[in-house]
Gaussian input, Z-matrix of N, CA and C with variables (Angstrom, degrees):
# hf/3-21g

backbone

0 1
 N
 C     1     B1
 C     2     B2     1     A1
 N     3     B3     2     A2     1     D1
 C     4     B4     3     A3     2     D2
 C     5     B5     4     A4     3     D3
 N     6     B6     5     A5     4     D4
 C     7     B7     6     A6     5     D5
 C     8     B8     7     A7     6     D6
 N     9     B9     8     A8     7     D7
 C    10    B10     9     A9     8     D8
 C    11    B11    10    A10     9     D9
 N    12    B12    11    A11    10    D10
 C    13    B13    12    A12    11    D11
 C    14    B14    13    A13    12    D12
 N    15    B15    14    A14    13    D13
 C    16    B16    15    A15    14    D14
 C    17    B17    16    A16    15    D15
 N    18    B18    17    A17    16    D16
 C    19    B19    18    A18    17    D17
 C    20    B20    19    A19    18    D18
 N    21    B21    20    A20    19    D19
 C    22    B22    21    A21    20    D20
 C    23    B23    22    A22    21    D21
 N    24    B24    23    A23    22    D22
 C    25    B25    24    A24    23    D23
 C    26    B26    25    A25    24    D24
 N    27    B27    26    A26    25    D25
 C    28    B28    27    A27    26    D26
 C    29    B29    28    A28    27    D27
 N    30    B30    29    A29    28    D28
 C    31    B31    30    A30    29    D29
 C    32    B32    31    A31    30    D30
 N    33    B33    32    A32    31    D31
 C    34    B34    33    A33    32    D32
 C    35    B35    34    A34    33    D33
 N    36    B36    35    A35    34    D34
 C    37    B37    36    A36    35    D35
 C    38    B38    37    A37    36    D36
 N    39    B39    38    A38    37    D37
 C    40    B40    39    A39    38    D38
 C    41    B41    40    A40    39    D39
 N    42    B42    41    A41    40    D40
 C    43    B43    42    A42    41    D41
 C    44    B44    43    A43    42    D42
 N    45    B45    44    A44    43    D43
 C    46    B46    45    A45    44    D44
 C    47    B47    46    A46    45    D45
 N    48    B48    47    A47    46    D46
 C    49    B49    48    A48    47    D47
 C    50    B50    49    A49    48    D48
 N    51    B51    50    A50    49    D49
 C    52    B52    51    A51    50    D50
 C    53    B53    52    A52    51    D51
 N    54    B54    53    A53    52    D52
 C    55    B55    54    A54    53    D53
 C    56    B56    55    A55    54    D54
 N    57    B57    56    A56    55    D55
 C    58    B58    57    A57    56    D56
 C    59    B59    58    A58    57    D57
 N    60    B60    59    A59    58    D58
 C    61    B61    60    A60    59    D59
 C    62    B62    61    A61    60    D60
 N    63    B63    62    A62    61    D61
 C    64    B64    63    A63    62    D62
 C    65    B65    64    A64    63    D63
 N    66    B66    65    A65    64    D64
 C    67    B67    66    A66    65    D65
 C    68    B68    67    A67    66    D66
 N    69    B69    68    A68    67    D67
 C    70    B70    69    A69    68    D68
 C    71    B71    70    A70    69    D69
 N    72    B72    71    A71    70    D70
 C    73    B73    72    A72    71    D71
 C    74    B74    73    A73    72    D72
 N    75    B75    74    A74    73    D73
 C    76    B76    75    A75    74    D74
 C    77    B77    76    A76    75    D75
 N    78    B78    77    A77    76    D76
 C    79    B79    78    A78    77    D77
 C    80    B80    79    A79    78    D78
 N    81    B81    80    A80    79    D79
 C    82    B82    81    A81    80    D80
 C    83    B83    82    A82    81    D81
 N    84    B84    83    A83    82    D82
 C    85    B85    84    A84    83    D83
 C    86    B86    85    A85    84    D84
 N    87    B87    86    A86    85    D85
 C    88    B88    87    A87    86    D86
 C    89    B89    88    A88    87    D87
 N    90    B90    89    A89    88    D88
 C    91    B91    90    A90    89    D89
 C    92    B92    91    A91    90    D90
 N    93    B93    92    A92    91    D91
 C    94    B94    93    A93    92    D92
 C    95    B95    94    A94    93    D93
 N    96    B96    95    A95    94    D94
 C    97    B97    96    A96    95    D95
 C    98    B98    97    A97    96    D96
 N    99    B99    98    A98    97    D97
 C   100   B100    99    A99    98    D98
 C   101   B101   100   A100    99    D99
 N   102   B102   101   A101   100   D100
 C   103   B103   102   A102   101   D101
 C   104   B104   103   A103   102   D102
 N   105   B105   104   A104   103   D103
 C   106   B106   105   A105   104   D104
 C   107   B107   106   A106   105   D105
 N   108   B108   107   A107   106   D106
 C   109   B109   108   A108   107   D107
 C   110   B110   109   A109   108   D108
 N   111   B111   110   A110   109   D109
 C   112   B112   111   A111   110   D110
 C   113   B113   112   A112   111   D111
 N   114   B114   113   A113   112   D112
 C   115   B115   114   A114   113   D113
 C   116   B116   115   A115   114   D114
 N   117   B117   116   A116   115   D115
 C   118   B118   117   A117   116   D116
 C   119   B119   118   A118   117   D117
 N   120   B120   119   A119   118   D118
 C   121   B121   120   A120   119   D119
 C   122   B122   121   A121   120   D120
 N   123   B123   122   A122   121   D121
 C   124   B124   123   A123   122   D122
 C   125   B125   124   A124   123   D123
 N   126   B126   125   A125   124   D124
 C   127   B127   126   A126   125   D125
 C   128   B128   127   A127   126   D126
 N   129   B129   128   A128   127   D127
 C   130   B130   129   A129   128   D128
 C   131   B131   130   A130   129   D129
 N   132   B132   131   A131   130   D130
 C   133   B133   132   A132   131   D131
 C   134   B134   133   A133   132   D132
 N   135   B135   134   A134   133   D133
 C   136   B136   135   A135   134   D134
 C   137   B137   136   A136   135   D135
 N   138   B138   137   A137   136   D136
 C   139   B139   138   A138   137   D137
 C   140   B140   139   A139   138   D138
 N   141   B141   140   A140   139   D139
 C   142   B142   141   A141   140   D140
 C   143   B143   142   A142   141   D141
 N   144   B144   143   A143   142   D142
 C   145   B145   144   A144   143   D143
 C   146   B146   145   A145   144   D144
 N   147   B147   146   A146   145   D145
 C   148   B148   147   A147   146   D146
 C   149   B149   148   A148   147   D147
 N   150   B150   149   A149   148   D148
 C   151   B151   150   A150   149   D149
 C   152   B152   151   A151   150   D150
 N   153   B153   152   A152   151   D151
 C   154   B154   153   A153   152   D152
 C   155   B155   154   A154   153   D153
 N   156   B156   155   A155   154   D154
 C   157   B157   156   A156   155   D155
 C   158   B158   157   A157   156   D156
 N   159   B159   158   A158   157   D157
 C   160   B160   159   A159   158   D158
 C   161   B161   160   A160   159   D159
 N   162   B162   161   A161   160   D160
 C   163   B163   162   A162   161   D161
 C   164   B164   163   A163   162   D162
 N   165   B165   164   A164   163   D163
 C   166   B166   165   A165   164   D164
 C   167   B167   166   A166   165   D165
 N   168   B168   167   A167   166   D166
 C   169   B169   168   A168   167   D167
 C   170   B170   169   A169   168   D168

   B1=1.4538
   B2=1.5220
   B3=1.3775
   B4=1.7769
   B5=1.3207
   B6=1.4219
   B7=1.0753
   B8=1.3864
   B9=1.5508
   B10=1.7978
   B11=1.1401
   B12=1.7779
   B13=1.7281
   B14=1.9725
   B15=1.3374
   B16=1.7501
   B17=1.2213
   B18=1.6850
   B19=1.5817
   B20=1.6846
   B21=2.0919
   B22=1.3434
   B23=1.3183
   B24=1.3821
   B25=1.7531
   B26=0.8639
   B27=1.2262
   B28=1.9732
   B29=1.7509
   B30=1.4967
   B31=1.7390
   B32=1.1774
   B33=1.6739
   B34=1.2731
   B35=1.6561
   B36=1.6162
   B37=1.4773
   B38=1.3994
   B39=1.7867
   B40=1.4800
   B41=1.6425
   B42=1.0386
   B43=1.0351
   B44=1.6274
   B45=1.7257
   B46=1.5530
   B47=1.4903
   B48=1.9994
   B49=1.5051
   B50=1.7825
   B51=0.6292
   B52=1.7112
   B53=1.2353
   B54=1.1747
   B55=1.2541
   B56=1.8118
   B57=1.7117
   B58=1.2853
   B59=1.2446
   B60=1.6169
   B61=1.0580
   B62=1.9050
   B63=1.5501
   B64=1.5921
   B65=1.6425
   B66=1.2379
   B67=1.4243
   B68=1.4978
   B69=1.0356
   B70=1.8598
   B71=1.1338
   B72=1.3597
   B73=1.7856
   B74=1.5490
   B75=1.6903
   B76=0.9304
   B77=1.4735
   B78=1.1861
   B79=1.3343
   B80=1.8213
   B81=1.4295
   B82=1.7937
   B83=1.7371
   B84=1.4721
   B85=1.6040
   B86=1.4315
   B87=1.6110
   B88=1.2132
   B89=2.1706
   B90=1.5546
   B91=1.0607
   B92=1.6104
   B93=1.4136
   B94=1.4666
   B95=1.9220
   B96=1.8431
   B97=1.8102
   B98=1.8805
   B99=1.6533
   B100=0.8194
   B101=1.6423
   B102=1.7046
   B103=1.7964
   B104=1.7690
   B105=1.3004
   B106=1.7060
   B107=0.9114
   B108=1.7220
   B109=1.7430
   B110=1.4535
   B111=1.3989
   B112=1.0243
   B113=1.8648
   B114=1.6984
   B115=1.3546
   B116=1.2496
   B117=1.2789
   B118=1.6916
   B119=1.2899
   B120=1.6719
   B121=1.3218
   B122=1.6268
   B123=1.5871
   B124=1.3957
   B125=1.7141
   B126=1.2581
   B127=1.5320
   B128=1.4434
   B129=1.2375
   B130=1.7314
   B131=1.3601
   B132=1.2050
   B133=1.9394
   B134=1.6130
   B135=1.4463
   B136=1.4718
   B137=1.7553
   B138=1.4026
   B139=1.6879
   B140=1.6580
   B141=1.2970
   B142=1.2524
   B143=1.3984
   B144=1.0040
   B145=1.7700
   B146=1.3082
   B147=1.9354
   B148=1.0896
   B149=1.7026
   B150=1.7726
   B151=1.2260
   B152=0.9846
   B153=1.7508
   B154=1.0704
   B155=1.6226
   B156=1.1639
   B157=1.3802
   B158=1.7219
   B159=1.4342
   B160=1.5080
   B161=1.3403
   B162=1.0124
   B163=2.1693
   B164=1.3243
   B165=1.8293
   B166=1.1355
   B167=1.5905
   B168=1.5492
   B169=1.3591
   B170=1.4185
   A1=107.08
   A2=113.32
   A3=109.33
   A4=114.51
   A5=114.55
   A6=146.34
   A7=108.49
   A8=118.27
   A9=113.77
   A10=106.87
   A11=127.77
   A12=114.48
   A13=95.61
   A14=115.26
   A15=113.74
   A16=110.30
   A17=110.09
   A18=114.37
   A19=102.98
   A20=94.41
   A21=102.96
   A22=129.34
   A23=95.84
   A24=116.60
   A25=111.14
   A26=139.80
   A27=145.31
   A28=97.69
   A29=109.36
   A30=97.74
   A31=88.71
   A32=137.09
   A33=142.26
   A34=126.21
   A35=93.95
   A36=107.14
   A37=94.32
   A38=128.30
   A39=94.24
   A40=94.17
   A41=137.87
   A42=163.24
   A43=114.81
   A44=107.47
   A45=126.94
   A46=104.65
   A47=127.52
   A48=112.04
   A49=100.73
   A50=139.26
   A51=114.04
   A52=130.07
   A53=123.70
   A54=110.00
   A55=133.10
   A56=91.56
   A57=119.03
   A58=107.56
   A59=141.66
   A60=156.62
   A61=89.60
   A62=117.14
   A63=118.13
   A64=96.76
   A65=111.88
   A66=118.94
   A67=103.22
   A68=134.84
   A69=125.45
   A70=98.18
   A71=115.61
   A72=121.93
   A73=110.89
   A74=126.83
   A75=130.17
   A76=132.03
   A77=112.48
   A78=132.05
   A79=109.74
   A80=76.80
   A81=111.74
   A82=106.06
   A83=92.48
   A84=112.31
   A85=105.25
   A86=99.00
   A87=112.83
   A88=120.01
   A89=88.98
   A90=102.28
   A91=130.79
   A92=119.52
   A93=140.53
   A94=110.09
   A95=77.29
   A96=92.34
   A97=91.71
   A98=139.72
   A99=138.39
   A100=122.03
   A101=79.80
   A102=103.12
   A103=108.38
   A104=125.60
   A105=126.97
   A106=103.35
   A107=119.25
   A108=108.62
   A109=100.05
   A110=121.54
   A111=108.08
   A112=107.60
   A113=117.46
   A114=126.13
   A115=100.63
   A116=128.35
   A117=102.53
   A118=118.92
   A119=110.98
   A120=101.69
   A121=95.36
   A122=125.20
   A123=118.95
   A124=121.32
   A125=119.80
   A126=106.75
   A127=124.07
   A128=112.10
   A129=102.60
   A130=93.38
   A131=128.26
   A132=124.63
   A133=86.42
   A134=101.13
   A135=104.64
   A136=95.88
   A137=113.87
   A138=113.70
   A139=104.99
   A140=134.19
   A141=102.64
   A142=135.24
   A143=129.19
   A144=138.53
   A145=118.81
   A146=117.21
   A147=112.26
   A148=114.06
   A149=118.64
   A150=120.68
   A151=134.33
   A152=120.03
   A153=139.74
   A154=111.16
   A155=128.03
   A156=131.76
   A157=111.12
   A158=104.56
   A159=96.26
   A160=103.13
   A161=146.06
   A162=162.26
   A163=80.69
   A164=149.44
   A165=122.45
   A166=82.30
   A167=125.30
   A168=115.59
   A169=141.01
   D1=113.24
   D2=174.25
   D3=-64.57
   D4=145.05
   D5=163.18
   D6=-19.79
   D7=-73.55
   D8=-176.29
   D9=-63.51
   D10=-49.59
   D11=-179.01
   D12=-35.95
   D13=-73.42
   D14=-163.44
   D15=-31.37
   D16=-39.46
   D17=-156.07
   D18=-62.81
   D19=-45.99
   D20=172.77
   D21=-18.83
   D22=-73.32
   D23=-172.84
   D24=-74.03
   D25=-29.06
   D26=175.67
   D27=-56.18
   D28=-22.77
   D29=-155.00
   D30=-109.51
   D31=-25.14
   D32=143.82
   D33=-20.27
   D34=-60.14
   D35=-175.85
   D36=-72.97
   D37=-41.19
   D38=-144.82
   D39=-87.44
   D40=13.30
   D41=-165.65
   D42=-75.61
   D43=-68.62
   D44=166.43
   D45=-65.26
   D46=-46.90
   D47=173.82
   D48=-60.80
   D49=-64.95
   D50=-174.50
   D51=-41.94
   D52=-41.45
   D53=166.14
   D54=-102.30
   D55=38.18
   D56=157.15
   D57=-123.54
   D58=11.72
   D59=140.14
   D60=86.46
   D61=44.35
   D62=-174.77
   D63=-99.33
   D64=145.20
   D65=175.55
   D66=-90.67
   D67=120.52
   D68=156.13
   D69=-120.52
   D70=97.78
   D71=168.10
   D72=-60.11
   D73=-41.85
   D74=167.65
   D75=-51.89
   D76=-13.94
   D77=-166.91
   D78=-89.87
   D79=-60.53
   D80=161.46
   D81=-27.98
   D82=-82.77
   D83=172.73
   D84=-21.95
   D85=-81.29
   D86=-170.98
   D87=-23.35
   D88=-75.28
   D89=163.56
   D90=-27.11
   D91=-61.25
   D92=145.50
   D93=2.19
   D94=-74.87
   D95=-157.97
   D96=-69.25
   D97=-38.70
   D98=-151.78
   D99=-76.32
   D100=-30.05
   D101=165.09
   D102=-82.11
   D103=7.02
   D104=164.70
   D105=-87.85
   D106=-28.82
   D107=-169.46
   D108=-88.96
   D109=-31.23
   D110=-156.35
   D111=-73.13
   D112=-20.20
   D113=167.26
   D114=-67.42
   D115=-9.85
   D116=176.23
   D117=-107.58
   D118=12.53
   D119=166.97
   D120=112.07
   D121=-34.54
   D122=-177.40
   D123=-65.55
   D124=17.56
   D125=168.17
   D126=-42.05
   D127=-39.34
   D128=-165.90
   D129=-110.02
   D130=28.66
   D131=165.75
   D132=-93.88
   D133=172.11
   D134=-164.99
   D135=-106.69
   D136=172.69
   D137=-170.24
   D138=-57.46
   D139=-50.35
   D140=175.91
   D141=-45.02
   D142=-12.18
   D143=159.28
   D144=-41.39
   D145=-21.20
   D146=170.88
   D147=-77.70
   D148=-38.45
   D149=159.05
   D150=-29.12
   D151=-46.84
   D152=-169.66
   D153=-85.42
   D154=-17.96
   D155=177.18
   D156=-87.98
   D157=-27.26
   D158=177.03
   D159=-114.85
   D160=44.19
   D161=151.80
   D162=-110.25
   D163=-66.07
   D164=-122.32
   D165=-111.00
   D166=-24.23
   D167=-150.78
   D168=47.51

């Protein structure tokens, strides 16, 4: 699954918790680390790329 589709739906979801006033800090997070890959150029690598950036650093 690439990177921007996830980013997609991450901004989807956090999207509907706001205006159900739901906190998902994890989600949050998530989002966070997905927008690092996406500055490095990893949009079209698939979600394990986030694994691979913090094992390889």
């Amino acid at each position: 699954f690439y990177v921007k589709h996830f980013m997609k739906d991450m901004k989807i979801a956090l999207d509907e918790a706001e205006k159900l006033q739901l906190p998902v800090p994890g989600l949050t997070l998530a989002k966070e680390l997905y927008e690092e890959l996406i500055a490095d150029g990893k949009e079209n690598s698939g979600t394990q790329v986030l694994y691979k950036k913090y094992i390889r650093g």
